[in-house]
Backbone as a ProteinNet text record, in pm:
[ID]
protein_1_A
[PRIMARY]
XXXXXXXXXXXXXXXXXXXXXXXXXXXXXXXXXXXX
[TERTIARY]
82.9	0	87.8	209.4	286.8	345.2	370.9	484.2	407.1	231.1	132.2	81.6	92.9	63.8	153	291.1	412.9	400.2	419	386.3	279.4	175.3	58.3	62	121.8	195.5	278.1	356	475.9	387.4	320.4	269.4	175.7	108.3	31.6	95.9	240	287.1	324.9	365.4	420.2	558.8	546.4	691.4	816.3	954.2	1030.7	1083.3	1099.7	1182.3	1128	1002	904.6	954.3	1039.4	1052.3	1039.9	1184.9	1146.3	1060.8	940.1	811.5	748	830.7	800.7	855.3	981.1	1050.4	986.5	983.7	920.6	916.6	999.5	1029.1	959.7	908.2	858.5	728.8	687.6	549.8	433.2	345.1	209.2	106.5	25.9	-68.1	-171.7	-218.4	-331.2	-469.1	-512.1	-623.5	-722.3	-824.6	-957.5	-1036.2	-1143.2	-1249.6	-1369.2	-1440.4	-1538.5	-1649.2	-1735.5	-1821.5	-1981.7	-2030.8	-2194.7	-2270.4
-118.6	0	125.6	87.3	250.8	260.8	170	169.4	282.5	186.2	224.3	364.6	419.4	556.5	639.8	606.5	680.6	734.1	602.5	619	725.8	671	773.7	905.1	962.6	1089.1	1129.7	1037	1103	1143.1	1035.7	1061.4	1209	1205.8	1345.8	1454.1	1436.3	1595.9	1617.8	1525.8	1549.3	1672.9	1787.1	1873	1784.9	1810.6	1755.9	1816.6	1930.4	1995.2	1921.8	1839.6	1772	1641.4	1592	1448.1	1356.2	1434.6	1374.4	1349.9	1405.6	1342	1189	1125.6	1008.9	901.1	961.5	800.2	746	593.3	571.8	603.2	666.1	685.2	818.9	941.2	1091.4	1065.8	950.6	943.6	923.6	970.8	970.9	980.4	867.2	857.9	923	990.1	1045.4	1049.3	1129.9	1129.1	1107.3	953	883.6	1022.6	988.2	1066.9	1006.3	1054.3	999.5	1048.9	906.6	889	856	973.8	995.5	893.1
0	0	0	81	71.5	-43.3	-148.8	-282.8	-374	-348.9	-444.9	-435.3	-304.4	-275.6	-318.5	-294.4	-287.5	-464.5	-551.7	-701.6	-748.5	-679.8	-766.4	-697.7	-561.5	-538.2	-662.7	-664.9	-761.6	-895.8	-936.9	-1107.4	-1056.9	-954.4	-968.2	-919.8	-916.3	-943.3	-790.3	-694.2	-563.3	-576.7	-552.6	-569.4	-539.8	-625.8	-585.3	-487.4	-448.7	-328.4	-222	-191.5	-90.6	-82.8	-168.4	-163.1	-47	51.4	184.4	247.4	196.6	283	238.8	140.6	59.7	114.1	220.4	286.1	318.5	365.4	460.1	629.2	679.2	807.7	835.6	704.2	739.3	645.5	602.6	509	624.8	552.5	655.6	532.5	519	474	385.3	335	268.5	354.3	445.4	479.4	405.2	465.9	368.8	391.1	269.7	204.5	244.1	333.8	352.6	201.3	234.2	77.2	167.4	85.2	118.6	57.3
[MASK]
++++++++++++++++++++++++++++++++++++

């Protein structure tokens, strides 16, 4: 789940100056979307 997140961050344009937030040791999740 983190490879797959990390990837589709990157393809949608994650800044590179931000990278470090992609390690795994400073990554944190994507807050879920709740669905009506």
């Amino acid at each position: 789940a983190y490879l797959a997140d990390v990837i589709t961050r990157i393809i949608a344009g994650h800044p590179q100056n931000q990278i470090d937030d992609l390690l795994p040791w400073a990554y944190a999740p994507a807050p879920l979307k709740a669905v009506a």
